[in-house]
C-alpha positions as CSV (number, residue, x, y, z in Angstrom):
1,X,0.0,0.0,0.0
2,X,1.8,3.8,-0.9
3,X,1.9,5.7,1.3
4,X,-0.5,8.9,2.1
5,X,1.4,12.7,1.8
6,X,-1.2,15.6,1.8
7,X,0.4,18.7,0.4
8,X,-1.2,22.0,1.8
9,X,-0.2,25.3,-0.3
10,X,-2.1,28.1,-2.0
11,X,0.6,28.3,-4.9
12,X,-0.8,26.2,-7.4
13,X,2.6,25.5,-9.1
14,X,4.6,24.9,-5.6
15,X,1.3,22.1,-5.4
16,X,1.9,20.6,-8.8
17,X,5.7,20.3,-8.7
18,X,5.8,18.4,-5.1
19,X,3.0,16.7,-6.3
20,X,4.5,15.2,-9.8
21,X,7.5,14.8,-8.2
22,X,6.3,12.7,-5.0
23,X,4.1,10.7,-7.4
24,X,6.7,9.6,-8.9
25,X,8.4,8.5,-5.9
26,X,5.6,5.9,-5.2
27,X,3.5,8.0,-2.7
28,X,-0.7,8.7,-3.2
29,X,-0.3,12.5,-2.9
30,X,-3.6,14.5,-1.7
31,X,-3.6,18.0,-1.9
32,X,-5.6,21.4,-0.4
33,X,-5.1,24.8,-0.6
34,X,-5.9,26.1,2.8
35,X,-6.3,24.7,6.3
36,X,-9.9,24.1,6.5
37,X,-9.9,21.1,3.4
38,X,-6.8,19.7,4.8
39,X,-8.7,19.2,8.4
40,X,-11.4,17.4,6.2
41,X,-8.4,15.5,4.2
42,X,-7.0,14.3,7.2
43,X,-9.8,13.3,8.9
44,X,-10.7,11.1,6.0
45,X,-7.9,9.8,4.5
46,X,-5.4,10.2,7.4
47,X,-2.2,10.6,5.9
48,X,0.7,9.8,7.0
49,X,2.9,13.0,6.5
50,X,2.0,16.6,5.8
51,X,3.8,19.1,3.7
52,X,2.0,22.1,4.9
53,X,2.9,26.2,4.2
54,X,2.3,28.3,7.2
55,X,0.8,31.2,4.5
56,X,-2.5,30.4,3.9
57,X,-6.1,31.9,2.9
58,X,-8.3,31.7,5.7
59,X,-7.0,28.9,8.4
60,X,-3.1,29.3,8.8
61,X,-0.8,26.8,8.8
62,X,-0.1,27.9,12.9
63,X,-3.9,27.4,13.6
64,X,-4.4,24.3,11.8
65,X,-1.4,22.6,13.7
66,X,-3.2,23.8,16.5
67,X,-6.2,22.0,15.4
68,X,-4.8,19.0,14.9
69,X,-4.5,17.4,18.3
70,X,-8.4,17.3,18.7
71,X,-8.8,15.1,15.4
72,X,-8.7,11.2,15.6
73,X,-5.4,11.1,13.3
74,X,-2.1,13.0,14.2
75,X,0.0,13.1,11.2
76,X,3.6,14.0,11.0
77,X,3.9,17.9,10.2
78,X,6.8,18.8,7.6
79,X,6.3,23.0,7.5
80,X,7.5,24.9,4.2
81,X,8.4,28.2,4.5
82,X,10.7,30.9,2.9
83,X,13.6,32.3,4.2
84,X,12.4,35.4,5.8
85,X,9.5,33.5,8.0
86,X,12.0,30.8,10.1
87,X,11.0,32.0,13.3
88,X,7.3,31.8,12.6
89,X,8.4,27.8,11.6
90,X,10.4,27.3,14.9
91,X,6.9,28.2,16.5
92,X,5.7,25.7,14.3
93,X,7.7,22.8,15.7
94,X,6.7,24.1,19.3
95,X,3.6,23.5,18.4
96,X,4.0,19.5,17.2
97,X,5.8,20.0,13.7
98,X,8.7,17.9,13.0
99,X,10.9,19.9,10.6
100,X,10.4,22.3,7.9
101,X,12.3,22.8,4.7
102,X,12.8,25.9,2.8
103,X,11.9,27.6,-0.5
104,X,12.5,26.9,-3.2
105,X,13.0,23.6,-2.6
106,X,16.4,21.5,-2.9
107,X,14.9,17.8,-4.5
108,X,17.5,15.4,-2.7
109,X,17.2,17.0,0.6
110,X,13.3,16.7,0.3
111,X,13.6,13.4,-0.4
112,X,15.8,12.7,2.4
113,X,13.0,15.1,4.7
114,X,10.0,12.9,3.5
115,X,12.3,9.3,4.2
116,X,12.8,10.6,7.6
117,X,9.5,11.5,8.9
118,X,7.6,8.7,6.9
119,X,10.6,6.4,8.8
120,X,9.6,8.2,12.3
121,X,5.8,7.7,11.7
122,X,6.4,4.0,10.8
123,X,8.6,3.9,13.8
124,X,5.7,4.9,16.2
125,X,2.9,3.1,14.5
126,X,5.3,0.0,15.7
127,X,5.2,1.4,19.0
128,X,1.9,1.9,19.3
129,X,1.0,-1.7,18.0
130,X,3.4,-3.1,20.4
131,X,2.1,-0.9,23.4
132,X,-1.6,-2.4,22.3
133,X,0.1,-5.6,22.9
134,X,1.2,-4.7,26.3
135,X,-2.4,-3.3,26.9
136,X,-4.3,-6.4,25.9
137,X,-1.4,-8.5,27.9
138,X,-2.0,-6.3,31.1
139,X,-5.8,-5.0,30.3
140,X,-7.7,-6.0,33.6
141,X,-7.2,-8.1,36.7
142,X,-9.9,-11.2,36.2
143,X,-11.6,-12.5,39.6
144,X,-14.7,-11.6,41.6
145,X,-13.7,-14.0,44.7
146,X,-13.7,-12.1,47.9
147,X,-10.1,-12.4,47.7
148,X,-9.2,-10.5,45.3
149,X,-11.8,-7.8,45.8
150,X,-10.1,-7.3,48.8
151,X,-6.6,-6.8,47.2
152,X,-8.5,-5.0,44.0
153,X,-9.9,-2.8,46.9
154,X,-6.7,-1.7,48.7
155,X,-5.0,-1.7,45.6
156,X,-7.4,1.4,44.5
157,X,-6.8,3.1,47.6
158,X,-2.9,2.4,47.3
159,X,-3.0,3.7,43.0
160,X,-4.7,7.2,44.8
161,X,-2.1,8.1,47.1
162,X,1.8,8.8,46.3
163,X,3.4,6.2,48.7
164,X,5.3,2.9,47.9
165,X,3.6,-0.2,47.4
166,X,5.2,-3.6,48.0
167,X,3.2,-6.8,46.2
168,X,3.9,-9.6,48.1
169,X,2.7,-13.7,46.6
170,X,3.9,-16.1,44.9
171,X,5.6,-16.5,41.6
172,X,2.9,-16.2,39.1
173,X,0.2,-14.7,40.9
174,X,-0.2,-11.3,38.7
175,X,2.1,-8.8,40.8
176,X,3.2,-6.9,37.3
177,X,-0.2,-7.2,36.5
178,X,-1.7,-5.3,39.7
179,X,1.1,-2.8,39.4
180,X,0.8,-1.8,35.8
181,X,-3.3,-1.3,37.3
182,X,-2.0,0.9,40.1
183,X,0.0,3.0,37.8
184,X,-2.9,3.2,35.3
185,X,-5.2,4.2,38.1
186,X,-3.4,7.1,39.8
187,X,-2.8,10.5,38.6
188,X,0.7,9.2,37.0
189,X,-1.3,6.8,35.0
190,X,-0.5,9.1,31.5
191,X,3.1,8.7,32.5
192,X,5.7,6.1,31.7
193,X,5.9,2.8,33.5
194,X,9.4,1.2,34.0
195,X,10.4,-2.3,35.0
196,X,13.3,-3.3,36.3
197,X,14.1,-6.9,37.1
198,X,16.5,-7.0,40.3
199,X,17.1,-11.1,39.9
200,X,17.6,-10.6,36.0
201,X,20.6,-8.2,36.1
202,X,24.1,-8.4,38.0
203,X,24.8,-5.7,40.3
204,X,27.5,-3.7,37.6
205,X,24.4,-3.8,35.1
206,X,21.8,-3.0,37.4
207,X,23.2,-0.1,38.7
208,X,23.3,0.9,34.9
209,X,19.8,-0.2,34.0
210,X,18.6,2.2,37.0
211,X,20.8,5.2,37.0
212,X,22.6,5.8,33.3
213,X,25.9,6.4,32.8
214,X,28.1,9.3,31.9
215,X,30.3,9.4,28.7
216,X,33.9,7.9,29.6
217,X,32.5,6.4,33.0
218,X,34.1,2.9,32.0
219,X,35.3,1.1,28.7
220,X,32.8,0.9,26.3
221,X,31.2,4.3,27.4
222,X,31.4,6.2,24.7
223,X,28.3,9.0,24.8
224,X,26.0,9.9,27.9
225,X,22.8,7.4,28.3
226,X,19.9,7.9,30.7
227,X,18.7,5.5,32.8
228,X,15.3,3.9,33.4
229,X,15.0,6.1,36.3
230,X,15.4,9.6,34.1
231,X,12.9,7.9,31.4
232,X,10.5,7.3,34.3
233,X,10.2,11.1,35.5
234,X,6.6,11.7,36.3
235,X,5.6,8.0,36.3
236,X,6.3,4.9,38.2
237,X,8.9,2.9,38.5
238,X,8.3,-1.0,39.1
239,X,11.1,-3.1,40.9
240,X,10.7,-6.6,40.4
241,X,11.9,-8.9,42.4
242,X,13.3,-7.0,45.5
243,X,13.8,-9.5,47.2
244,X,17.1,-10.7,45.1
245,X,18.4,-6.8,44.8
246,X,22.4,-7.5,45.6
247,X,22.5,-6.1,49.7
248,X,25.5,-4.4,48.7
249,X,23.8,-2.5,45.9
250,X,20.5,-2.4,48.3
251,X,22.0,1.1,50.2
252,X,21.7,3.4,46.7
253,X,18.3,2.5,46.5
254,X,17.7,3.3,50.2
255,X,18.8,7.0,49.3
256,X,17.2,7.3,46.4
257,X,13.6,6.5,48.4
258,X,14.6,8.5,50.9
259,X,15.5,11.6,48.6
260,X,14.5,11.2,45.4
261,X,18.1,12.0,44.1
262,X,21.2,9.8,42.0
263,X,24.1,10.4,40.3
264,X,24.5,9.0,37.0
265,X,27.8,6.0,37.0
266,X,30.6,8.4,36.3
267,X,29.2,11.3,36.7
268,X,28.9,14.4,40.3
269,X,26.2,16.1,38.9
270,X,23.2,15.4,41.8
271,X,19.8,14.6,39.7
272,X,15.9,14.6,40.9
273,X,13.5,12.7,39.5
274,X,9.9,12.7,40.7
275,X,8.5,8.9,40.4
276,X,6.8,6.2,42.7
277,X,7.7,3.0,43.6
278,X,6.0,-0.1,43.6
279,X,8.1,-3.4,44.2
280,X,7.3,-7.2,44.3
281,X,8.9,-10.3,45.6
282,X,7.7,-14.0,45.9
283,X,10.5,-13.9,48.9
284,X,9.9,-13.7,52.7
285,X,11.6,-10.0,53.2
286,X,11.1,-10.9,57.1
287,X,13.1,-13.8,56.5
288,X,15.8,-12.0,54.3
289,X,16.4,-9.5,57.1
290,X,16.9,-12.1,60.1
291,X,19.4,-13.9,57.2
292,X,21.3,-10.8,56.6
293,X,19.9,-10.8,52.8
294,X,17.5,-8.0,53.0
295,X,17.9,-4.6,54.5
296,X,16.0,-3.9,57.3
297,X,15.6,0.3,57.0
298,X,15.0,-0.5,52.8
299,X,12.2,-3.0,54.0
300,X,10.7,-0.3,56.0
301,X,10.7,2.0,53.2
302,X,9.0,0.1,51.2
303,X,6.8,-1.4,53.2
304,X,4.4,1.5,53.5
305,X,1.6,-0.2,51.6
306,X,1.6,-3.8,51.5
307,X,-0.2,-5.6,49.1
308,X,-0.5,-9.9,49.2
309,X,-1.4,-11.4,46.3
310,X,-3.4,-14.9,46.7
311,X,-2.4,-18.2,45.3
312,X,-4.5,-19.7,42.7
313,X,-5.3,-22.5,44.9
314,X,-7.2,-19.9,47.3
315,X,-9.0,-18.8,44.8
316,X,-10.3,-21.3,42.8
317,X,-14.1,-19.6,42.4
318,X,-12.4,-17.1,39.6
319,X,-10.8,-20.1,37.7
320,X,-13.5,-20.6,35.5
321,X,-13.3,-16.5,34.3
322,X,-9.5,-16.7,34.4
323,X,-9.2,-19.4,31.8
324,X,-12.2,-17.9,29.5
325,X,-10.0,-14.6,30.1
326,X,-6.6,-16.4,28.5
327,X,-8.4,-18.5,26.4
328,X,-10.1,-15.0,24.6
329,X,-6.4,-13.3,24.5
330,X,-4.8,-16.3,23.0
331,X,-7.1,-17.0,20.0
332,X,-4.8,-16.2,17.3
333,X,-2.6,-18.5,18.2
334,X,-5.1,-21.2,17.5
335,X,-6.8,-22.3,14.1
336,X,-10.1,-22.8,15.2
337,X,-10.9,-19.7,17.0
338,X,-11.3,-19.1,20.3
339,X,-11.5,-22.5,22.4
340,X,-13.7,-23.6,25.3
341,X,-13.6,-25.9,28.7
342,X,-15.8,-28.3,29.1
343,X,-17.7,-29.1,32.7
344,X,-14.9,-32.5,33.1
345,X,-12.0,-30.4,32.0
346,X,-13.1,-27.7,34.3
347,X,-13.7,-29.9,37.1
348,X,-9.8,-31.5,36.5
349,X,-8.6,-28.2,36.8
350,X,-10.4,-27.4,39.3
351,X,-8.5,-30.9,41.6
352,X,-5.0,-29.8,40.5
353,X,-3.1,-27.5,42.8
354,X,-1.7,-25.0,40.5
355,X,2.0,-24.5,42.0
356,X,2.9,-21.9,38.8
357,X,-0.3,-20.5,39.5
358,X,-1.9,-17.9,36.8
359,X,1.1,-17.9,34.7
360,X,1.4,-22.0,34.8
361,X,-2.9,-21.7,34.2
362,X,-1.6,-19.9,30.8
363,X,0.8,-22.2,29.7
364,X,-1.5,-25.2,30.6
365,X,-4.6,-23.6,28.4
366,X,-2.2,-22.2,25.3
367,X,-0.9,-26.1,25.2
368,X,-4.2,-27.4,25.5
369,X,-5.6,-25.3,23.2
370,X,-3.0,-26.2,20.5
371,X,-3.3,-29.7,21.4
372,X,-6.8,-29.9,21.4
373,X,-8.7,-30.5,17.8
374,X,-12.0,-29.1,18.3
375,X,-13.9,-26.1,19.8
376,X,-13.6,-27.7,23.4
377,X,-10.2,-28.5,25.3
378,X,-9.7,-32.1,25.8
379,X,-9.0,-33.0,29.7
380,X,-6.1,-35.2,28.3
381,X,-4.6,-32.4,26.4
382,X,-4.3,-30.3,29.8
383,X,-1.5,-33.1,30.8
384,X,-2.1,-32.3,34.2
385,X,-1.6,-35.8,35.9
386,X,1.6,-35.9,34.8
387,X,2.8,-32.6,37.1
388,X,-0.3,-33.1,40.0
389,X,1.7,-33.7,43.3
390,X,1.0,-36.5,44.8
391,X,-1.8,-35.8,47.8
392,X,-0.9,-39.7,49.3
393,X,2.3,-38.0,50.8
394,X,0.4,-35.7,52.7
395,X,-0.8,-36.0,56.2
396,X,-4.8,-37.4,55.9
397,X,-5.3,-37.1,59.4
398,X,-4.7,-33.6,61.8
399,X,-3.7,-35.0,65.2
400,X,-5.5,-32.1,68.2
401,X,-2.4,-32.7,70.7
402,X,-0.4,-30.6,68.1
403,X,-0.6,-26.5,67.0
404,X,-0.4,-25.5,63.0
405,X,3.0,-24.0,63.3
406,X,4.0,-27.6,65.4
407,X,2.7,-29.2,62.1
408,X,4.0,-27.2,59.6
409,X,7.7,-27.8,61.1
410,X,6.9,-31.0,61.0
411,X,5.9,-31.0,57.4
412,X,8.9,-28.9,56.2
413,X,11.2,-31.3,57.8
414,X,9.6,-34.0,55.4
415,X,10.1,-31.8,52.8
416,X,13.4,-31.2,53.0
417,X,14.1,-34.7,53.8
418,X,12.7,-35.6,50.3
419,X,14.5,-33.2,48.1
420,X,17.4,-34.6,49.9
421,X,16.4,-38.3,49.3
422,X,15.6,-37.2,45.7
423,X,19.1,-35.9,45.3
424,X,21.4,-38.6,46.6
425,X,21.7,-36.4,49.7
426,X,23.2,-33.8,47.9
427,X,22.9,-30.3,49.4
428,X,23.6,-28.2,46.4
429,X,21.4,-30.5,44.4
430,X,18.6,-30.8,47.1
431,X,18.9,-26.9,47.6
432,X,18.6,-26.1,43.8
433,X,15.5,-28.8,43.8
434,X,13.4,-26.4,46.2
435,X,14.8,-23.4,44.7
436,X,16.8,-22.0,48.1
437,X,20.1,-20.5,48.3
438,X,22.8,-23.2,49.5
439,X,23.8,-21.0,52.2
440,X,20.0,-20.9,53.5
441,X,19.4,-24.5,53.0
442,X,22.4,-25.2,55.4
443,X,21.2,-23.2,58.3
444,X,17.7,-24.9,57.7
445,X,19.5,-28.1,58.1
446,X,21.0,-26.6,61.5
447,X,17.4,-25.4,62.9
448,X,15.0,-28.2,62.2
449,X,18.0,-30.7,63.0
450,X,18.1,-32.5,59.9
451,X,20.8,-35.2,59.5
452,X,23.5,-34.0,56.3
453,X,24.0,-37.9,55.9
454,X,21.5,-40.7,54.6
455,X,20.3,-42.8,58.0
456,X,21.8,-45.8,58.1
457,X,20.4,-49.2,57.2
């Protein structure tokens, strides 16, 4: 498809000379001779780029850049103008205009002009496709258990205020999710929204990712680049996974709460950024602290408004919407349209414990609905037996004479004694298994008294 370039200019031979020439070029040129059709021009045909003189009959170029923000299409602005009128085309480009050339016209550097801005307006149509993406991805929090009205609830009264938040839950429970609605439902909801992962990132590269870096600051360097921080101004910044933030990198972020001020790496230049912070861990901060991971004063700081996202498994009366919710978002990746559960393969799910929880319920339906040949998911195609834990290993009978913490200890013991069985007794392996640092599996093993050696027969 060519693409659309309206040409707005009350010389008629200035009009027929871009004209002829951009034709020629492979564009679909439209043209008007005064501001008033080209509102009408670009409201109906929306072109991409306009070549528009600020001189004209009865709507000036000025007023109908002015204009343009209230129409449905934003094109990008190219003004023409002569010599003598450059400042009135600076005002131009305060006003949304990208560029202008001047007259009379040098062909190649047109040419070049038009690339660019067609290249720019291609650029953002990307964006905005991708950011639709994002949209649909993150578009609403599903679930009308009490649950989750309860955390939808104090989330609303958290997105009003100005304060940190800190989503606690488990992994795959929705925590970017809930803080991508927080942002979108305060004031700084029109602002940018920032993510930074603080497991995903050594501490060198972190530091980076969140502050920028001067020009020279270390090898490789070689020009001055914000950070996410800087891009953020206005808006909210999201740290991920707090709870694996380096300790030693865990004091700059303390003064940046506490003052709202960095430097960039490299540079002595103090800079202020006005943002708010939501973080999120699947991590026990408590825990961290008494392990010398976590520190206490940052906990405090971000503590202000804490937010606990439910498992799955505690809310099992929104799994029926949740799956119709991925199911709808996932139906181009399927052949047959959007899929269905039936009452058996809702009642399957509905037994299985969902460990992954939301985000393993999305892998499970987008293989099912792949798997699956007709309108409704198959129960086999879920493959759910295959990853169900065992219920036989746990305890079928609650004995009075003991409290719940008594019996969980107990339980974690058994636990831990059968990722050790599982793993030859191998503390690295066994550790890794249940996804704990080796350091904190080892003083586990100290606490609950847990033999380091296989008993013997």
């Amino acid at each position: 498809m060519k693409q659309k370039i309206l040409i707005v200019d009350d010389d008629f031979d200035i009009v027929k000379s871009l004209e002829s020439r951009l034709q020629w070029l492979g564009y679909q040129i439209f043209t008007a001779q005064d501001g008033l059709p080209a509102l009408g021009i670009i409201n109906k045909e929306k072109p991409a780029l306009v070549l528009l003189d600020l001189e004209l009959p009865t709507l000036s170029g000025l007023e109908l850049l002015k204009r343009l923000p209230q129409l449905s299409h934003m094109p990008i602005v190219i003004i023409m103008t002569a010599f003598g009128s450059i400042e009135r085309a600076v005002e131009a480009m305060k006003l949304g205009a990208l560029d202008f050339i001047i007259k009379p016209f040098d062909q190649g550097y047109l040419k070049v002009q038009i690339k660019k801005a067609l290249d720019q307006d291609a650029l953002r149509h990307k964006g905005q496709c991708v950011q639709s993406q994002i949209d649909e991805r993150y578009a609403a929090i599903v679930g009308e258990s009490q649950e989750m009205q309860t955390v939808l609830k104090t989330a609303r009264q958290a997105a009003n205020t100005d304060v940190s938040v800190l989503l606690m839950g488990e992994t795959g429970t929705g925590k970017e999710l809930l803080a991508r609605s927080i942002h979108r439902w305060s004031p700084r909801g029109h602002k940018p929204f920032m993510v930074i992962n603080c497991a995903a990132l050594p501490e060198s590269l972190l530091e980076n990712e969140l502050f920028g870096h001067e020009r020279g600051a270390y090898t490789g360097a070689t020009e001055r680049q914000a950070g996410k921080l800087e891009a953020a101004d206005g808006g909210t910044v999201f740290l991920d996974e707090i709870g694996d933030m380096p300790i030693t990198f865990q004091c700059r972020l303390l003064r940046l709460l506490q003052d709202k001020e960095f430097h960039r790496i490299g540079g002595t230049q103090s800079l202020q950024v006005d943002v708010r912070f939501i973080a999120a861990t699947n991590k026990n901060l408590s825990q961290g602290i008494g392990d010398g991971t976590f520190r206490q004063d940052l906990f405090f700081r971000l503590n202000v408004f804490p937010i606990t996202l439910p498992p799955l498994r505690a809310r099992m009366t929104d799994l029926a919407e949740l799956a119709a919710s991925v199911l709808n978002r996932e139906r181009n990746r399927t052949t047959n349209g959007v899929k269905r559960l039936g009452e058996n393969t809702l009642n399957l799910m509905k037994q299985y414990h969902w460990p992954g929880n939301i985000r393993e319920l999305e892998n499970v339906l987008i293989r099912a609905s792949i798997l699956s040949q007709g309108q409704e998911i198959d129960p086999t195609a879920l493959c759910l037996e295959k990853t169900t834990p065992s219920l036989a290993k746990l305890p079928t009978q609650i004995s009075t004479n003991e409290s719940y913490h008594e019996h969980m200890e107990t339980f974690s013991k058994e636990v831990i004694i059968d990722a050790l069985r599982k793993t030859d007794w191998n503390q690295t392996k066994a550790a890794a298994y249940l996804k704990l640092q080796r350091t904190y599996f080892t003083k586990l093993l100290k606490q609950k008294h847990i033999p380091t050696k296989p008993p013997q027969a």
